[in-house]
C-alpha positions as CSV (number, residue, x, y, z in Angstrom):
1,X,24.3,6.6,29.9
2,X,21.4,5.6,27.7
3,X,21.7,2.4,26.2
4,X,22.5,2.3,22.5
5,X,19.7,2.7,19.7
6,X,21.0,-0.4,17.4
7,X,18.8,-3.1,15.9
8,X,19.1,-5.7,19.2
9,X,18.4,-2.8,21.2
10,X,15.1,-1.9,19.7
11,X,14.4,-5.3,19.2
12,X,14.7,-5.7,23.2
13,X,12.9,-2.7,23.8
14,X,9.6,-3.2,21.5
15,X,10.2,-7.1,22.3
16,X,10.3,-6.3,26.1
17,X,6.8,-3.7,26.5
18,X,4.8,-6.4,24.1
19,X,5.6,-9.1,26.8
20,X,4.3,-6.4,29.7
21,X,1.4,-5.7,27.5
22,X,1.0,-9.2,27.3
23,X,1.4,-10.0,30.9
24,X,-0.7,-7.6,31.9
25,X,-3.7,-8.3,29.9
26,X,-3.2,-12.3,31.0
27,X,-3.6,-11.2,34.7
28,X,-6.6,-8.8,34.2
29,X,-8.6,-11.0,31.6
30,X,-9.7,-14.3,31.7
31,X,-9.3,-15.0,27.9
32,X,-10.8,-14.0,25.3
33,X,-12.1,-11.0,27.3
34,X,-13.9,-11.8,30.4
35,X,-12.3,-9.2,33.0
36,X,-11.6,-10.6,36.5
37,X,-13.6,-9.3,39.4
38,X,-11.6,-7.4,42.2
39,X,-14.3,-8.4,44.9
40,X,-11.9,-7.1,47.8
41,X,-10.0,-3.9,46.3
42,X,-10.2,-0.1,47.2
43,X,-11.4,0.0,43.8
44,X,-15.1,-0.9,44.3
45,X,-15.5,2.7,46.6
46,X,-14.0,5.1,44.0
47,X,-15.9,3.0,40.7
48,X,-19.2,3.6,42.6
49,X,-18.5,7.0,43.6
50,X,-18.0,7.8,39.7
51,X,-21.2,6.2,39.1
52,X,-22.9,8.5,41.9
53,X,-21.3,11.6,40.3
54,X,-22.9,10.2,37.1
55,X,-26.1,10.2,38.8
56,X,-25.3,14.3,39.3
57,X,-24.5,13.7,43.3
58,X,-21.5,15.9,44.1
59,X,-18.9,14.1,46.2
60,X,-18.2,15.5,49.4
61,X,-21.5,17.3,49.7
62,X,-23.7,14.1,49.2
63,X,-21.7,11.7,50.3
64,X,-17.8,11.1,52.2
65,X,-14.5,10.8,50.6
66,X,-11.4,11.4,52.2
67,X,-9.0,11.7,48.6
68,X,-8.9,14.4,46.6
69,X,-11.7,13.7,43.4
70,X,-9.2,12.9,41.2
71,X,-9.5,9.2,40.8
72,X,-13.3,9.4,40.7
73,X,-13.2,11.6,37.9
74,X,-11.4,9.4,35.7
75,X,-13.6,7.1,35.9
76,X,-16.4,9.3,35.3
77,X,-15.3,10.5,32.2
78,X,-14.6,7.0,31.1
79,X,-18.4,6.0,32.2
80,X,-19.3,9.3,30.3
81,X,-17.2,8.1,27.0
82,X,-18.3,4.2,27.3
83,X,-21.3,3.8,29.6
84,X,-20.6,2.1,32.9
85,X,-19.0,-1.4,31.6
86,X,-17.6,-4.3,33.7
87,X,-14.3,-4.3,31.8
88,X,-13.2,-0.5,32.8
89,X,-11.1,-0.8,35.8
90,X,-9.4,-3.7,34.2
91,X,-8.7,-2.0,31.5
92,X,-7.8,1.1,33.4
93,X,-5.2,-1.0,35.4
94,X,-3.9,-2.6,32.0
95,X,-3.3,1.1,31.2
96,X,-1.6,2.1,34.6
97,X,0.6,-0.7,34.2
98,X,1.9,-1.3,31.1
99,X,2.5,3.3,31.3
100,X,4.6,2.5,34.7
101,X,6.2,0.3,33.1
102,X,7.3,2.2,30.4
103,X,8.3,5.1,32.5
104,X,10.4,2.6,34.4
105,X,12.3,1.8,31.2
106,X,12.8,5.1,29.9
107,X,14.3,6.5,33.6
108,X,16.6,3.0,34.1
109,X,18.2,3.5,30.4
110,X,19.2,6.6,31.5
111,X,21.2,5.2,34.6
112,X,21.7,1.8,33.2
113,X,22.8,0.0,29.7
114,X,21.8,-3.0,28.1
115,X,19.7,-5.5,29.1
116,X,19.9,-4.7,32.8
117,X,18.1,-1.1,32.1
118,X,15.1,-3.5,31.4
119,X,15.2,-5.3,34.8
120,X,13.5,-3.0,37.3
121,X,10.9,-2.9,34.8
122,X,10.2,-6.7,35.1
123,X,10.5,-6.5,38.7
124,X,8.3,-3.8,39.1
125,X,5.8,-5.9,37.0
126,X,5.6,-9.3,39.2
127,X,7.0,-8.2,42.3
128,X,5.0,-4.9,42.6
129,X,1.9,-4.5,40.2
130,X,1.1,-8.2,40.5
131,X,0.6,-8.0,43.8
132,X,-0.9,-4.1,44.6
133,X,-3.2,-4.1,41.1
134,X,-5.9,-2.0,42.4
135,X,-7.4,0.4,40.0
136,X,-7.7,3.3,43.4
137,X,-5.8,6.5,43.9
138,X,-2.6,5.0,44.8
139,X,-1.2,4.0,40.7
140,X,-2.9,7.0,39.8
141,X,-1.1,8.9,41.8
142,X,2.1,6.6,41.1
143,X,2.0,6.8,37.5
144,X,2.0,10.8,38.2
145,X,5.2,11.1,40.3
146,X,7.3,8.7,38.2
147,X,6.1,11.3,34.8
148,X,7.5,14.0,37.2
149,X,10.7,12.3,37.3
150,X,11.2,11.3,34.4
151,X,10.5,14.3,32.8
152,X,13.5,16.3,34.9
153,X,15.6,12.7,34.9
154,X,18.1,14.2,32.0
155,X,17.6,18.0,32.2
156,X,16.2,20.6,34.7
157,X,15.2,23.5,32.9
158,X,12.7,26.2,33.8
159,X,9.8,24.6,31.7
160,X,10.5,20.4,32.6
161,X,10.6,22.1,36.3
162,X,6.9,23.8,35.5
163,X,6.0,20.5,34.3
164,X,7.3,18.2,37.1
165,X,5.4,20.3,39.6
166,X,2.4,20.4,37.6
167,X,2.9,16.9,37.6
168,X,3.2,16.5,41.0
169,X,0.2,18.6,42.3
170,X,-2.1,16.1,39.9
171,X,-0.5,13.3,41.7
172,X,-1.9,15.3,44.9
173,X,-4.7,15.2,43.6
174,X,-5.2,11.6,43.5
175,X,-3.3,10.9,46.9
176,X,-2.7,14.4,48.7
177,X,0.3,12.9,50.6
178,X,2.0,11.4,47.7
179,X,2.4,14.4,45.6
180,X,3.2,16.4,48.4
181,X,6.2,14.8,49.2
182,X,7.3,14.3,46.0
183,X,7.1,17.6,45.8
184,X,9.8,18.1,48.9
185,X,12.3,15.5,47.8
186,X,12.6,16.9,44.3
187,X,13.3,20.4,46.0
188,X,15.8,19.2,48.2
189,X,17.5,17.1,45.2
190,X,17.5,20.7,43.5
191,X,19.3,22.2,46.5
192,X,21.8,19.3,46.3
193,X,22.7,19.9,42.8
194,X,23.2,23.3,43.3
195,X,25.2,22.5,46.7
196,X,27.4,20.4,44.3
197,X,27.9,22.3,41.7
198,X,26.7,25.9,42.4
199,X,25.6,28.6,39.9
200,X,24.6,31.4,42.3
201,X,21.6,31.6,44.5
202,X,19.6,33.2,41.5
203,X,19.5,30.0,39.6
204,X,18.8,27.8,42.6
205,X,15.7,30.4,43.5
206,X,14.5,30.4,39.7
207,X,14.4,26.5,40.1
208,X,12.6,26.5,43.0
209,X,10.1,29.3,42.6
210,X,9.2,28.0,39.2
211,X,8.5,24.4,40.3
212,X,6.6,25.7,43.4
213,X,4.6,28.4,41.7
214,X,3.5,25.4,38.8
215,X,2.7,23.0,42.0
216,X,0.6,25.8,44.3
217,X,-1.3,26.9,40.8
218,X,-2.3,23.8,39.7
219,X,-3.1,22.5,42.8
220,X,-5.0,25.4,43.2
221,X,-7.1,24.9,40.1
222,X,-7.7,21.7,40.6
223,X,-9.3,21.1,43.5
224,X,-11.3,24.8,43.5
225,X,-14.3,23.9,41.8
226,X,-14.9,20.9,44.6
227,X,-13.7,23.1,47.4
228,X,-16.7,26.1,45.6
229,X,-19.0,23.0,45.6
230,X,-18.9,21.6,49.2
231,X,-17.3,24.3,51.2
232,X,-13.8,25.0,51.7
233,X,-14.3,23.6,55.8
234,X,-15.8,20.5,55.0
235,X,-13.7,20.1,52.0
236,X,-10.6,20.5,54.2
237,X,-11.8,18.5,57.1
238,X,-12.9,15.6,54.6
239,X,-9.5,15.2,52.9
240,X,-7.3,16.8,55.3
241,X,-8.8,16.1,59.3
242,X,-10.4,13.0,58.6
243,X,-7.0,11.4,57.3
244,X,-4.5,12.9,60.6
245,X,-7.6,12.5,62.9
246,X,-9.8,8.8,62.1
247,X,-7.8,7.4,59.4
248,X,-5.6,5.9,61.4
249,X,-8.6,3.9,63.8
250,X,-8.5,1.4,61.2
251,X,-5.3,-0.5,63.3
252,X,-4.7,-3.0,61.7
253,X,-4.3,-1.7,58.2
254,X,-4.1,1.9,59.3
255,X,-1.3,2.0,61.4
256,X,2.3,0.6,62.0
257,X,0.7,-2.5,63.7
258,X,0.5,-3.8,59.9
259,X,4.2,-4.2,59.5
260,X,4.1,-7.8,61.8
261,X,0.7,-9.1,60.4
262,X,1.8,-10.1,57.1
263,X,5.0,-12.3,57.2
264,X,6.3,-14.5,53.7
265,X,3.7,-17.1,53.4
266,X,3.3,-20.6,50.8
267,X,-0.2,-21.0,50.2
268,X,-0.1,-23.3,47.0
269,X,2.6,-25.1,45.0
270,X,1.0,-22.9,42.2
271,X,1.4,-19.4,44.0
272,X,4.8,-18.3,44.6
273,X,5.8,-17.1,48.1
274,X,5.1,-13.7,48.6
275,X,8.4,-11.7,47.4
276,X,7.3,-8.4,48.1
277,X,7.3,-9.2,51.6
278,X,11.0,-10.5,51.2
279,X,12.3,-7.4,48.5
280,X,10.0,-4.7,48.6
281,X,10.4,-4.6,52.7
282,X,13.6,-6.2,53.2
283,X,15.4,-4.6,50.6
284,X,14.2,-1.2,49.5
285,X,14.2,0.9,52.3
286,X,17.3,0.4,53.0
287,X,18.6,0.8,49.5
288,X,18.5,4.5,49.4
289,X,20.6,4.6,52.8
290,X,23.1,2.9,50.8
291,X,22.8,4.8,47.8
292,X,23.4,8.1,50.3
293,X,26.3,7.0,52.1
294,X,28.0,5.8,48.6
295,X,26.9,9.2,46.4
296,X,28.7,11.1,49.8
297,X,32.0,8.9,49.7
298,X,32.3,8.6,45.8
299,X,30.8,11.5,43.8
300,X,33.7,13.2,43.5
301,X,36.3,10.2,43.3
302,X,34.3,8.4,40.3
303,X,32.4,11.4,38.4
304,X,31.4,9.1,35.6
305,X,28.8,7.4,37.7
306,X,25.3,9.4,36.8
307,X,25.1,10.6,40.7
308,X,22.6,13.3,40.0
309,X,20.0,10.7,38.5
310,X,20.6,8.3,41.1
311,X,20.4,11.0,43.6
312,X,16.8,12.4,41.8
313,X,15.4,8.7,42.0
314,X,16.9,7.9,45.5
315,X,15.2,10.9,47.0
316,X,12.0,10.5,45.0
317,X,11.8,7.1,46.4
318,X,13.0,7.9,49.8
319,X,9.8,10.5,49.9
320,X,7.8,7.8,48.5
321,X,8.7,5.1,51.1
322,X,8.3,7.9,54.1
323,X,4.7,8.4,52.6
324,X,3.5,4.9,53.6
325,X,6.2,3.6,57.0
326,X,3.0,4.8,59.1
327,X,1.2,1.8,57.9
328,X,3.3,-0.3,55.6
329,X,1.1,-2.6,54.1
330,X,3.0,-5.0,52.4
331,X,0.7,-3.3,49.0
332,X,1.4,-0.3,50.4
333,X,5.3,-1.0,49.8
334,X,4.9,-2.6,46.2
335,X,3.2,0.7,45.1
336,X,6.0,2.6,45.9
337,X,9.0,0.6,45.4
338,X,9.6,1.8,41.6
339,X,12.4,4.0,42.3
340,X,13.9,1.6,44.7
341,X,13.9,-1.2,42.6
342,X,15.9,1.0,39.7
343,X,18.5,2.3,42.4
344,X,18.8,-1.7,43.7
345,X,19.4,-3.0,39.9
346,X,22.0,-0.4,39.5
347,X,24.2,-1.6,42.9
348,X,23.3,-5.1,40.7
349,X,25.1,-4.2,37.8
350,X,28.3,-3.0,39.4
351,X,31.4,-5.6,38.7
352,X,31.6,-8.6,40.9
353,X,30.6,-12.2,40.6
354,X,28.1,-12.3,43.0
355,X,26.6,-9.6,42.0
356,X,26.4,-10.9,38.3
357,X,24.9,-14.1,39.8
358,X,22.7,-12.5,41.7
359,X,21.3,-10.6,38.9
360,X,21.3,-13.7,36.8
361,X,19.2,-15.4,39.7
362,X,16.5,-12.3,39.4
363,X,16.1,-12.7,35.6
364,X,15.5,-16.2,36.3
365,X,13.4,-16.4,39.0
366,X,11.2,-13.4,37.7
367,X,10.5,-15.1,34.1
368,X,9.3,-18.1,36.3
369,X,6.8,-16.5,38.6
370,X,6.0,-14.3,35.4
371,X,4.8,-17.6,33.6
372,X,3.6,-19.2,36.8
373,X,1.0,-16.0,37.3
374,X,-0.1,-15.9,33.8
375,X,-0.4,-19.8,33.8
376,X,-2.4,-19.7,36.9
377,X,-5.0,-16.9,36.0
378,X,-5.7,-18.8,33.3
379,X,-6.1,-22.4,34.2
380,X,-7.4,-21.9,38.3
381,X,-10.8,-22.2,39.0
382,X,-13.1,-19.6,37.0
383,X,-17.1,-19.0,37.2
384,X,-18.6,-16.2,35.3
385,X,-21.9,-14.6,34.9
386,X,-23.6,-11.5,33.0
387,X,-23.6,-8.6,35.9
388,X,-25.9,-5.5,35.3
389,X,-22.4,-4.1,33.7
390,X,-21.2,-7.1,31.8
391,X,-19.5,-10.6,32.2
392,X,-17.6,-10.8,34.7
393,X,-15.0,-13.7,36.1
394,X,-14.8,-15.1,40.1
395,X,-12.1,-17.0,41.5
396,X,-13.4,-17.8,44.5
397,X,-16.6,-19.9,44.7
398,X,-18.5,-17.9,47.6
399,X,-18.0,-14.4,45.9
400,X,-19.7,-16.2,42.6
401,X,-22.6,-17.3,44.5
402,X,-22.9,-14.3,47.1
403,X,-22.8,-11.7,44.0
404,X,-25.5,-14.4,41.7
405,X,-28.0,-13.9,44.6
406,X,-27.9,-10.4,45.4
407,X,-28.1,-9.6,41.2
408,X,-31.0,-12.4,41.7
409,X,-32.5,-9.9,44.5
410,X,-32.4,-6.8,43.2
411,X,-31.9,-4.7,40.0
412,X,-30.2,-1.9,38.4
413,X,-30.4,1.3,40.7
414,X,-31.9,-0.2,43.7
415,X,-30.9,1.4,47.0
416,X,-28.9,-1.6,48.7
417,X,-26.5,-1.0,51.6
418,X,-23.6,-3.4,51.2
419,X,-21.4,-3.6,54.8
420,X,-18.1,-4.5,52.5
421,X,-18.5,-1.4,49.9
422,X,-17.5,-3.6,47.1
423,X,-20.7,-5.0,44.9
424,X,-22.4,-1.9,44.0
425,X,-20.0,-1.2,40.8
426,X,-20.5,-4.7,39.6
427,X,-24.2,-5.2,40.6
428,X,-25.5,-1.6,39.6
429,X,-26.6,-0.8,42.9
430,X,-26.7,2.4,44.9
431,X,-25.7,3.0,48.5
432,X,-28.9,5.0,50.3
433,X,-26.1,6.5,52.8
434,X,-23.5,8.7,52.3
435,X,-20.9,6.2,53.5
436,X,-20.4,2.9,51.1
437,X,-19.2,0.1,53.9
438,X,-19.7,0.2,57.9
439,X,-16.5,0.0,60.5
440,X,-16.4,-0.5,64.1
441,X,-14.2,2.0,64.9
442,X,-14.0,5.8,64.6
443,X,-13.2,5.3,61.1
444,X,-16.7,5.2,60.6
């Protein structure tokens, strides 16, 4: 089902991942190479974190997380290989991106041909990145359960089956819930291929065992030197009591209560109204429904349909999508709609006009807000100034000025409690607690 390798098709293809590149770095950087503060992302906590663990604190022992280490050891390692620099989580995210993106690609070529195997891609890029780009757990952990599935996409032998569930316990160990549950709908996709066409129990069990045992052992080695380091009970109730028991006191992004707080909005004639709002939560959910109800009626009455892919993405997604209905945050829905967006381009490209229109209209619409985005970080309004990390670009006035005076007030290292969690990466600065931000609830 893989599109053909001919000279248009690798011009598309090469053509098609420069222009993400592209995209990408347009968003992140203010050109040349000033990097954009993200002075109200999820970001901020895990950067400083990294830069506490640089300092030789050990997280969960000297101060609260409730993720698995995983994303804070990235970017240690990247502090470790570079020094702690302003342009890092940009970069990071340029690199999350543009590697989504490609594994988006490669998984829609082998369900769909020609130029429509390239479309969820660009979807995924403005409708979902665009809005979610956040260099926290949540890509990480993304970018680990789309490798999974691409890597089993064409073939499911013993060793891609190792693989995907090492794949999937690392993307647990960015977002415990994510790869978990990965973890289950590739299982049950495994018992449905068997279920359709069946080679005995002993083949179904081999599959299984061997993509459990890979997810349980790396899993296991993993997360054991943290669990050694702070204690296998506070270790557990940090990432796994915490998140059933106080996570959810945050309400209004916590909880289901989110879903009617963020409606489709115009803010500018410059900003586009908010698609994800209209796709990502109108659309996706509902699209692996569909594809369920259409795989049952049709699998066997039109066998040339790739109904095992579609089935791996569908429940792949399905998992995904379960992960976040407690709370679906409209960024929440971007950052897993990958798999949904592939299975929603494919009911696209079946024959019929309107479907062909509609197609036609997503193209369209997409390049638009594409060169709309890209114009607009560009050309909006832009103050910089040299942080104790390196330049850095604000967009909004009254972040400029409130991070100018506190670098004014304080330097490198200083002990500065900051109720928002979000200057210390930028600034330098240290949290003297062991919690980065304050909440009125029993969050905190």
């Amino acid at each position: 089902m893989e599109a053909n390798h001919g000279q248009p098709t690798r011009l598309l293809h090469y053509g098609f991942l420069v222009l993400a590149a592209a995209f990408l770095y347009l968003d992140l950087f203010v050109l040349p190479a000033t990097p954009i503060a993200g002075t109200d992302l999820d970001e901020g906590f895990y950067l400083h974190n990294a830069t506490r663990m640089l300092d030789g604190q050990m997280i969960y022992r000297d101060f609260f997380q409730f993720t698995p280490p995983g994303t804070e050891l990235v970017y240690l390692a990247l502090f470790k290989l570079f020094g702690v620099r302003a342009w890092i989580p940009n970069a990071t995210q340029l690199v999350l991106g543009f590697s989504l993106t490609w594994l988006c690609v490669f998984i829609s070529r082998k369900i769909l041909s020609g130029p429509a195997a390239y479309l969820p891609a660009f979807l995924f890029l403005v409708l979902a990145f665009h809005p979610a780009m956040d260099g926290s757990h949540h890509w990480f952990s993304m970018l680990a359960v789309t490798a999974a599935t691409a890597l089993i996409i064409q073939e499911r032998s013993l060793k891609r089956l190792a693989g995907a569930g090492a794949l999937c316990a690392l993307a647990s160990f960015f977002t415990q819930t994510r790869g978990v549950g990965v973890a289950v709908g590739i299982a049950l996709f495994l018992w449905w291929e068997h279920w359709k066409k069946p080679r005995g129990d002993g083949a179904l069990l081999r599959s299984e065992g061997v993509f459990a045992v890979a997810f349980a052992a790396v899993t296991g080695a993993l997360n054991l030197y943290f669990i050694l380091e702070a204690g296998l009970k506070h270790y557990l109730w940090c990432t796994i009591t915490f998140a059933i028991k106080y996570y959810p006191a945050e309400s209004q992004l916590n909880s289901f209560q989110i879903s009617m707080l963020h409606p489709p909005w115009v803010a500018h004639w410059r900003f586009i109204p908010e698609p994800d709002w209209v796709i990502i939560h109108a659309v996706i959910p509902f699209v692996y429904l569909l594809l369920f109800a259409r795989c049952w009626r049709e699998f066997r009455k039109v066998p040339e349909q790739p109904w095992d892919r579609l089935m791996l993405v569908s429940l792949v997604g399905a998992f995904l999508f379960l992960g976040v209905a407690p709370a679906p945050l409209a960024w929440r829905m971007c950052i897993v709609s990958l798999p949904g967006l592939i299975v929603f381009t494919w009911f696209l490209s079946s024959p019929g006009k309107l479907r062909t229109f509609s197609a036609w209209v997503l193209w369209l619409g997409t390049a638009a807000a594409m060169v709309s985005i890209a114009w607009n970080q560009q050309t909006r309004w832009c103050a910089s100034f040299e942080t104790p990390t390196g330049r850095a670009a604000f967009f909004e006035p009254a972040n400029y000025e409130e991070y100018k005076w506190v670098a004014s007030h304080t330097h490198p290292s200083d002990p500065f409690f900051d109720c928002s969690g979000q200057s210390y990466f930028l600034l330098g600065l240290r949290s003297p607690a062991r919690v980065s931000f304050l909440s009125g609830t029993d969050y905190m």
